[in-house]
C-alpha positions in Angstrom: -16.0 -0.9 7.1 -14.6 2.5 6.8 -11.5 4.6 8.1 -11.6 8.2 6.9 -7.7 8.3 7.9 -4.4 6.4 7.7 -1.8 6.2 10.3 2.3 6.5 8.9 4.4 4.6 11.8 7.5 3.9 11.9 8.9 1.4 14.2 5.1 1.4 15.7 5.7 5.3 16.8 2.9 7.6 14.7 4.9 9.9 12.3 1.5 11.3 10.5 -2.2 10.6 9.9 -3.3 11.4 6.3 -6.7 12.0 5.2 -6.0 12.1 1.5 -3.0 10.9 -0.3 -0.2 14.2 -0.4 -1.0 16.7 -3.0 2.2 16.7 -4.8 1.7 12.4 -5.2 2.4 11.6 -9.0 -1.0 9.2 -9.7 -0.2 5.9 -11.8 -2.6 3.9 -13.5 -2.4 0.3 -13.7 -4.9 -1.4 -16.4 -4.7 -5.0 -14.9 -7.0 -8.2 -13.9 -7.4 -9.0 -10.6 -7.9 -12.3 -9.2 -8.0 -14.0 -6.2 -9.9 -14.1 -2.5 -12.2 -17.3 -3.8 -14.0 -15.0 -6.4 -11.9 -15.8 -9.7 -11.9 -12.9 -11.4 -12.5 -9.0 -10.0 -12.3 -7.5 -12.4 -10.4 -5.1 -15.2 -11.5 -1.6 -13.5 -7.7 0.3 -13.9 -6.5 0.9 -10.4 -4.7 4.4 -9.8 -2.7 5.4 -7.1 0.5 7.1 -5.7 3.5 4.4 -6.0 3.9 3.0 -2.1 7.9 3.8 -2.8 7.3 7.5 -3.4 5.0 7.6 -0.2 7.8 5.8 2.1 10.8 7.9 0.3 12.9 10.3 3.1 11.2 7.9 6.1 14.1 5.6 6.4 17.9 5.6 5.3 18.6 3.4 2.2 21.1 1.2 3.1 22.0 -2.4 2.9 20.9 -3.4 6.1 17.3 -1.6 5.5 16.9 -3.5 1.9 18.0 -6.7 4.0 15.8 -6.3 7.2 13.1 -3.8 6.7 9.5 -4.7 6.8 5.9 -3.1 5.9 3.4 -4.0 7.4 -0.5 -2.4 6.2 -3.0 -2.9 8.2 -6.9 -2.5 7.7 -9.5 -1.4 10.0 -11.2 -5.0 10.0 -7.5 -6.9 11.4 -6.5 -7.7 7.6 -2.8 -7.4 7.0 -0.5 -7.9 4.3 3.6 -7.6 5.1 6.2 -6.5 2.0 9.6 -6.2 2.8 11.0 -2.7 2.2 13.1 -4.2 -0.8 10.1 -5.8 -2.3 8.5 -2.6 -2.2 11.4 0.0 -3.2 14.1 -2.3 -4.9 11.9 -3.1 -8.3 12.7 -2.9 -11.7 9.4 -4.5 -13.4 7.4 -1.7 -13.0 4.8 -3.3 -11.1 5.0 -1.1 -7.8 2.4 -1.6 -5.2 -0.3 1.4 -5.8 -1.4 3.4 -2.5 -5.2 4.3 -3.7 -7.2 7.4 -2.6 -11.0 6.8 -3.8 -12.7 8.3 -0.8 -15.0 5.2 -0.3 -15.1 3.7 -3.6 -17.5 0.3 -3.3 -17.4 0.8 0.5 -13.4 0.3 0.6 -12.9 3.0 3.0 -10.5 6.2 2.1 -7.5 4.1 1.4 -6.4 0.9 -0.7 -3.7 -0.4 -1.8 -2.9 -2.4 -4.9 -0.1 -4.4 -5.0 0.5 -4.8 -9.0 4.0 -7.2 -8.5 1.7 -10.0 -7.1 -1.1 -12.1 -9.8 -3.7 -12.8 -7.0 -5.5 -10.6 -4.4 -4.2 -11.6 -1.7 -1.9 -8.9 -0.1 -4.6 -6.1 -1.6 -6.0 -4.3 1.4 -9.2 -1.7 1.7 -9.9 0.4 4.3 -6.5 0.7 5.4 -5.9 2.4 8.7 -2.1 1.6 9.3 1.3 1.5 7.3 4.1 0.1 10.1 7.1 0.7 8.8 9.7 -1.6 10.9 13.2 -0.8 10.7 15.8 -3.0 12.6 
């Protein structure tokens, strides 16, 4: 289960592909347990990443109506999804932002991750991701 790149959509058009994360991302490290996915306990390997709101920042207008309507949507090369709304993702104040991870195929998770550091269990963490759909009403 691998994709070497990630597709940037907005409104299901393709804006860019990336094959690493930006050069100029800030990296964050988040020294956490993860649970979940019928396992228990993952793990407490510290996940770093570039913050998901820094990646989407200049792709849509912040207004009201996009905080109220808009939706993420990732989407990993083996049909796994996980949806945020764009508030959830950009609208925080708990410093738990959802990581976008660059390991380059770390433990066969594909190029890209993402770790979602608001949520307790595993659930909405994807690997391998080959699509961020960033819907705008």
């Amino acid at each position: 289960m691998f994709c070497g790149k990630m597709r940037l959509c907005i409104n299901g058009v393709l804006k860019e592909e990336y094959v690493s994360l930006p050069v100029d991302a800030r990296l964050y490290t988040y020294k956490t347990v993860f649970y979940g996915r019928g396992m228990g306990i993952h793990g407490t390997t510290p996940f770093t990443g570039a913050l998901m709101t820094s990646f989407l920042e200049g792709r849509y207008d912040l207004t009201q109506e996009a905080l109220r309507k808009g939706i993420v949507v990732i989407a990993g090369v083996d049909g796994y999804r996980a949806v945020f709304t764009l508030s959830e993702i950009v609208n925080r104040n708990d410093q738990q932002e959802v990581l976008l991870i660059d390991r380059d195929n770390y433990e066969g998770a594909g190029r890209f991750s993402l770790f979602p550091g608001c949520d307790f269990f595993s659930d909405r963490a994807i690997k391998s991701i080959m699509e961020i759909n960033l819907l705008l009403q």
